[in-house]
Every structure is written in structure tokens, then in C-alpha cells.
C-alpha positions as CSV (number, residue, x, y, z in Angstrom):
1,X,7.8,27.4,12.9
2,X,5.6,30.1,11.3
3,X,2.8,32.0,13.1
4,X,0.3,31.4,10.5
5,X,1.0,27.5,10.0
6,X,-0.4,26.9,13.5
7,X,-3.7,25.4,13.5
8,X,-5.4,22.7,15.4
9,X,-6.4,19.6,14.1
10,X,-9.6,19.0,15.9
11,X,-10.8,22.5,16.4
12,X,-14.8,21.6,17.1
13,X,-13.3,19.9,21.1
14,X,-12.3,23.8,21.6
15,X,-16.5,24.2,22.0
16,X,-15.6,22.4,25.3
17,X,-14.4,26.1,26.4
18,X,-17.8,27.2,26.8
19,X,-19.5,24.9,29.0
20,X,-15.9,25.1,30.9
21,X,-15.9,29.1,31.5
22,X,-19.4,28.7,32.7
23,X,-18.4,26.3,35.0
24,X,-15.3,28.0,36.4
25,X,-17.1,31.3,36.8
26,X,-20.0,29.1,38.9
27,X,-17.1,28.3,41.5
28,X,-15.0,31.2,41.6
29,X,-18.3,33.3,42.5
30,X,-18.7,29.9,44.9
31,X,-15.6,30.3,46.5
32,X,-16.0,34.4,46.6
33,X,-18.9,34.3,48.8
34,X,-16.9,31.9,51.3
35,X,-18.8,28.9,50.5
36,X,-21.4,28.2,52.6
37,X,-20.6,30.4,55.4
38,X,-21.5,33.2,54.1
39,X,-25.7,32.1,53.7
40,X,-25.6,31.7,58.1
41,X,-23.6,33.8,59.2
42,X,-23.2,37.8,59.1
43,X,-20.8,39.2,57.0
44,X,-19.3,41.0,59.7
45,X,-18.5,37.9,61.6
46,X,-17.0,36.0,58.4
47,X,-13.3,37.7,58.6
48,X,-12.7,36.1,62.3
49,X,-14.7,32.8,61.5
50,X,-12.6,32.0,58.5
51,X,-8.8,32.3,58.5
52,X,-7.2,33.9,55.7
53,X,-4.9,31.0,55.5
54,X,-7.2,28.3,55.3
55,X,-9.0,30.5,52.5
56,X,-6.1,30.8,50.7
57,X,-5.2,27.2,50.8
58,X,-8.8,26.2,49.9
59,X,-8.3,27.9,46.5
60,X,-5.2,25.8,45.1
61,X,-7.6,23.1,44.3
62,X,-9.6,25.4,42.1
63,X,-6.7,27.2,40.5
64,X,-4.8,23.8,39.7
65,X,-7.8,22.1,38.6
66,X,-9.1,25.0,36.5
67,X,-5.4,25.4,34.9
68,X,-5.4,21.5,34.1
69,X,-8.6,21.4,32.3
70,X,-7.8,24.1,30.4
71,X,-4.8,22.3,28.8
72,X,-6.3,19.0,29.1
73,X,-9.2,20.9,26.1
74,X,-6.7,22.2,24.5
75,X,-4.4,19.1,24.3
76,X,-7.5,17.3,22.6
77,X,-8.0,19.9,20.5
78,X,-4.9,19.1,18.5
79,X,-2.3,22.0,18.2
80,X,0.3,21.7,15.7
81,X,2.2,23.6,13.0
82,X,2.2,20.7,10.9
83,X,-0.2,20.3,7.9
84,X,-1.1,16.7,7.0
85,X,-2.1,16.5,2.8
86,X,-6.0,16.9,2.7
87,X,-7.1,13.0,1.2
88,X,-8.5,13.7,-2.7
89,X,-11.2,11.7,-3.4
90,X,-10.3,9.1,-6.4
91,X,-12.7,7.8,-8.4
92,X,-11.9,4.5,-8.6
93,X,-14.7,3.3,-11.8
94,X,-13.4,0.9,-14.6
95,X,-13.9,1.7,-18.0
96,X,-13.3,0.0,-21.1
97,X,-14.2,1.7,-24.4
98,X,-15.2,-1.0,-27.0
99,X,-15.0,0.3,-30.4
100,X,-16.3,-1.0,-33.9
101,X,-14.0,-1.5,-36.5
102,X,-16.2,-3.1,-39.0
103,X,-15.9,-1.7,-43.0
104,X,-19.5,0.1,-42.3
105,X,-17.9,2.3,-40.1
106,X,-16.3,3.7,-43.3
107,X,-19.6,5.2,-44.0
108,X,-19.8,8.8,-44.5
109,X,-23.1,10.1,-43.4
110,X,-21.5,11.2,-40.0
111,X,-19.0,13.8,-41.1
112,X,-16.1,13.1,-41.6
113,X,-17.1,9.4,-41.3
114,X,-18.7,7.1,-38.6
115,X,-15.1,6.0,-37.8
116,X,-13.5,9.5,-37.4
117,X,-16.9,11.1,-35.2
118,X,-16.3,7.4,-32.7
119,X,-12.5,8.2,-32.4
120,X,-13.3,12.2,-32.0
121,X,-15.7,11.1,-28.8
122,X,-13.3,8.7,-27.2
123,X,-10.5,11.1,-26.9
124,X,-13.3,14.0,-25.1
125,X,-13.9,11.0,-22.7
126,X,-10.1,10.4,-22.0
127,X,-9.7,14.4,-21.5
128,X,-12.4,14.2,-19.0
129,X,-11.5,10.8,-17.0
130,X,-9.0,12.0,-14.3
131,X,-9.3,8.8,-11.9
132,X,-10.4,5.4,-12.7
133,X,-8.9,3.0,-14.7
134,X,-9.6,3.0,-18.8
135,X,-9.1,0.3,-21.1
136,X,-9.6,0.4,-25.0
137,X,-10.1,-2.9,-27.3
138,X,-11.6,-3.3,-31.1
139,X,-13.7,-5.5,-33.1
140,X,-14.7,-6.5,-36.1
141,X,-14.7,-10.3,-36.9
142,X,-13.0,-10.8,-33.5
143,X,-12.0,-9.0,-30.9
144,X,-8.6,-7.5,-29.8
145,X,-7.0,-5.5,-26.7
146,X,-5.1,-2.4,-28.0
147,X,-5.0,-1.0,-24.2
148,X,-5.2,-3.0,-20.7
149,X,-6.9,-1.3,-18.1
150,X,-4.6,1.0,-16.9
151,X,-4.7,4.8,-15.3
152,X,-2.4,6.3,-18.1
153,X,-5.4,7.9,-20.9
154,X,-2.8,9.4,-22.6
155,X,-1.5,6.7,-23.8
156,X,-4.9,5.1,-25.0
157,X,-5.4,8.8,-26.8
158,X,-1.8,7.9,-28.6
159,X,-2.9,4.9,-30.5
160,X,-6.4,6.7,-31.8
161,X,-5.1,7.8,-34.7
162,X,-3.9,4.1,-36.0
163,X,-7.6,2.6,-35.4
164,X,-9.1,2.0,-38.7
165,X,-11.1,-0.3,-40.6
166,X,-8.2,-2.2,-42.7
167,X,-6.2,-3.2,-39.5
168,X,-8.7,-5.7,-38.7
169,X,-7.5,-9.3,-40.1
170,X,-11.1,-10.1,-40.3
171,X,-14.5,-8.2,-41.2
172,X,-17.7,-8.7,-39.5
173,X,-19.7,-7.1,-36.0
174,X,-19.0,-10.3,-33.4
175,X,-20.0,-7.7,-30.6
176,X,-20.7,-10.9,-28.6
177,X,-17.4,-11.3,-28.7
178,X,-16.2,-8.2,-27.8
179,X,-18.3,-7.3,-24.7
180,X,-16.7,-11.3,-23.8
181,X,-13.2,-9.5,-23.9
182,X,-14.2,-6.6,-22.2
183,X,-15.3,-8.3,-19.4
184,X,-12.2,-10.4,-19.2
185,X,-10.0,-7.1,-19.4
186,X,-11.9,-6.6,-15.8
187,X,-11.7,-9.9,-14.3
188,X,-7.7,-10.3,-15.2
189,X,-7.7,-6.8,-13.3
190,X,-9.4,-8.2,-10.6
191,X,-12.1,-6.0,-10.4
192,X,-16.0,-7.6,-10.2
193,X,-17.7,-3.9,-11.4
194,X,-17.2,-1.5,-14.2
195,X,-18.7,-0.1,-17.6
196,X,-18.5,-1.0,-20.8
197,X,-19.1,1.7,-23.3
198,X,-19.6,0.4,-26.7
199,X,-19.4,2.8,-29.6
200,X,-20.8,1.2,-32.9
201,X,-22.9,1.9,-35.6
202,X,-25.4,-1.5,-34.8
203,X,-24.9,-4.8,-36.6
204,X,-25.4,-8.6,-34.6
205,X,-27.5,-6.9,-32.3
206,X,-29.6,-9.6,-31.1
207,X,-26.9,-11.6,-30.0
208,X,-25.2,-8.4,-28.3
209,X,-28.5,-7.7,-26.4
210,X,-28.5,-11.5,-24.9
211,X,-25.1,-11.1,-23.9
212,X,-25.5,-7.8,-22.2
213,X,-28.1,-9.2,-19.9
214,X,-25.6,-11.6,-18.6
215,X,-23.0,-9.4,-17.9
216,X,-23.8,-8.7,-14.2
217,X,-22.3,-6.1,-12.1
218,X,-20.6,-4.9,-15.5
219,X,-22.6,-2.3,-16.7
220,X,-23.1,-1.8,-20.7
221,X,-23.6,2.2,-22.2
222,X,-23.8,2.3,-25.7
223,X,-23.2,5.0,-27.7
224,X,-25.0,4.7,-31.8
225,X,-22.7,6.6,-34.6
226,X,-24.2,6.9,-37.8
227,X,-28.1,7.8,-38.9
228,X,-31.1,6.2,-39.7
229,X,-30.5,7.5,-43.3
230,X,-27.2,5.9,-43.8
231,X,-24.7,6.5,-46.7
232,X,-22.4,4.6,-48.8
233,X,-18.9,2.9,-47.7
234,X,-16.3,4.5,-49.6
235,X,-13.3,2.1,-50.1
236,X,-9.8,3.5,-50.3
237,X,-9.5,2.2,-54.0
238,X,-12.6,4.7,-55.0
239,X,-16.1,3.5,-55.5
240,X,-17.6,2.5,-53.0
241,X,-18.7,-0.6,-51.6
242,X,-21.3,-3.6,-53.4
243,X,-23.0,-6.3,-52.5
244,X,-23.0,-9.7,-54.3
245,X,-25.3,-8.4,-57.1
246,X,-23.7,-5.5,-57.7
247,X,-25.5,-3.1,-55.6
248,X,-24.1,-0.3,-53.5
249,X,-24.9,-1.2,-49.9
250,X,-26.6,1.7,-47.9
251,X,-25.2,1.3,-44.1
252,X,-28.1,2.5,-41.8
253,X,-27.8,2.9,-38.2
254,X,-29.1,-0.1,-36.4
């Protein structure tokens, strides 16, 4: 046992020495003056009223009961040289990062693109998530899981890199769809709260509002990449990307 490991566990029930020292001093100054005796009679005539004997004898209650409080506070108070781990407070919040892999998030008026900036935030968010579960799925035309919820964000940070546009079997913004499968990542976990943090640069976004109204206790963020200005969608051919007449389509931010 070392010296400087002893500590007591409930240290505020040592306060109780106070009131008990003002106490004990009360009847040892009781006890002094002979009790009673001592406010009728002389002094002179107290030595051969009272009999040293019966004095002494009278004072083992005191002392006993004096000694036995004193560990009895003490005992409460907690003493050990044993340290129990100090509890860490865990925060326990769900995320799960939605991201938009639709071909306008290609577009380069974010530098280096819209894609790159979204993928660039989500890892600052993993860095800074210590606690709390994280999940991470993708969308375009439909929507797929790349990370259940889990507690390991180095793992989700792994798999940023891979996340582009041309993965997706299907184009198109069904972010219906995707807050759908976010909220199914949380009630397979069995958790009925969480966020939803959906990074995208806009697209379907009446039908997205209509379903984030109905998603309860799961609370939607969303987080806009691109501008209002917009820019061209390079493809990886060169050129960049038309519409049906020929036109080269101008992604804004929606």
C-alpha cells in the first residue's frame, strides 16, 4: 500500500467532524465541572461529595462513546487505498452520413469538385466523432449501405477514397430513398433517435422535404456543396456533360 494512494471515497461525511468536536467539547466541559453538582454546591465541598471512583467510572461512557463515533464518521467516510476508474461520459448519438453520388457532383465550381469538398468534410467529422455510433451509405438512382452503424470511423474514413460518381449502377437524386435507408440502418440497430446528415448538391428536393417531415425522432442536417453559380460536369472521357439538345448543362446548387 502507498501513502499517497490513500483517499476516501466519500470525503464530504468527514464534515460530520465538526458538528462532532463541538459536541464532544460541550460534554467534556460538562463532565469537568462535575455535572450538576457543581451549580449547588461549593467547590470546596465537591471533593468529599463526589468519589473519585464514581467520577472516574462516570467517564468510560464518554470516552467509549466519543472513540466510537469517531470511527463510526470515519468508517462512512470511505477509506481505502484502492482507486475505482473515474466513469467517462460516452456519447452515445447515431449518425449516418448520407452522401450524393449523382454525375452533378462531378461539377467543378467547388474546388477540386463538389464530390472531392463532400468527401474532404466527412472525414473532419469522423476525426472529430469520438463516441457514438457512425454509419455511411450513398445514392444516386438508389440507395446503398457502404458502412452499418458501427463505432469503428476509421474504417468508414478507409472506403472515402473509392466513393465516386461511376460506381453507382444507376444515375439520378432518389434522396427519398436514401433518407428511407438511413432510417432503416437505425431501426435494424435498434435505436428509435439519431441524425441524418445529408451532404448533396440539391436535386428531388420536394420529395426529400415531404419525407423529412415524417422522419420523427430522426433528426435531418443537411449540408449544400456546390454554388448558386454552378459549373459544368466534366466527364472522364473530356468534354463535359450535354443535354438532349446538345447543350452543356450548368449544375447549380439547389
Amino acid at each position: 500500500m502507498i501513502l499517497s494512494e490513500f483517499h476516501f471515497i466519500r470525503p464530504y461525511l468527514l464534515l460530520a467532524l465538526l458538528p462532532y468536536a463541538v459536541l464532544l467539547v460541550m460534554l467534556v466541559r460538562n463532565r469537568l465541572s462535575h455535572g450538576n453538582w457543581a451549580a449547588v454546591c461549593d467547590e470546596a465541598l465537591l471533593p468529599y461529595l463526589l468519589q473519585d471512583k464514581a467520577v472516574a467510572q462516570s467517564r468510560w461512557p464518554l470516552v467509549t462513546g466519543a472513540v466510537a463515533a469517531l470511527f463510526a464518521i470515519i468508517a462512512l467516510a470511505g477509506p481505502t487505498w484502492e482507486r475505482l476508474p473515474t466513469p467517462v461520459f460516452r456519447d452515445d448519438s447515431a449518425l449516418v452520413i448520407v452522401l450524393d453520388l449523382s454525375r452533378s457532383m462531378d461539377a467543378a465550381d467547388i474546388k477540386p469538385s463538389r464530390l472531392v469538398m463532400a468527401r474532404y468534410k466527412i472525414a473532419d467529422i469522423l476525426k472529430q466523432r469520438k463516441d457514438g455510433q457512425t454509419a455511411l451509405l450513398v445514392y444516386a438512382g438508389d440507395a446503398f449501405t457502404v458502412t452499418p452503424l458501427t463505432n469503428d470511423t476509421e474504417t468508414i474514413d478507409n472506403q472515402l477514397s473509392a466513393l465516386t460518381t461511376d460506381i453507382m449502377p444507376s444515375d439520378g437524386n432518389n434522396t427519398t430513398r436514401a433518407l428511407e435507408k438511413a432510417v432503416e440502418l437505425f431501426k435494424q440497430a435498434g435505436l428509435q433517435k439519431g441524425q441524418i446528415l445529408l451532404l448533396t448538391d440539391g436535386g428531388n428536393t420536394d420529395d426529400a422535404l415531404s419525407k423529412a417531415k415524417s422522419l420523427d425522432a430522426y433528426q435531418l442536417l443537411v449540408l449544400g456543396i456546390g454554388t448558386s453559380d454552378g459549373a459544368p460536369i466534366a466527364l472522364e472521357t473530356g468534354g463535359f456533360l450535354k443535354d438532349d439538345q446538345g447543350s452543356i448543362i450548368v449544375d447549380k446548387l439547389d
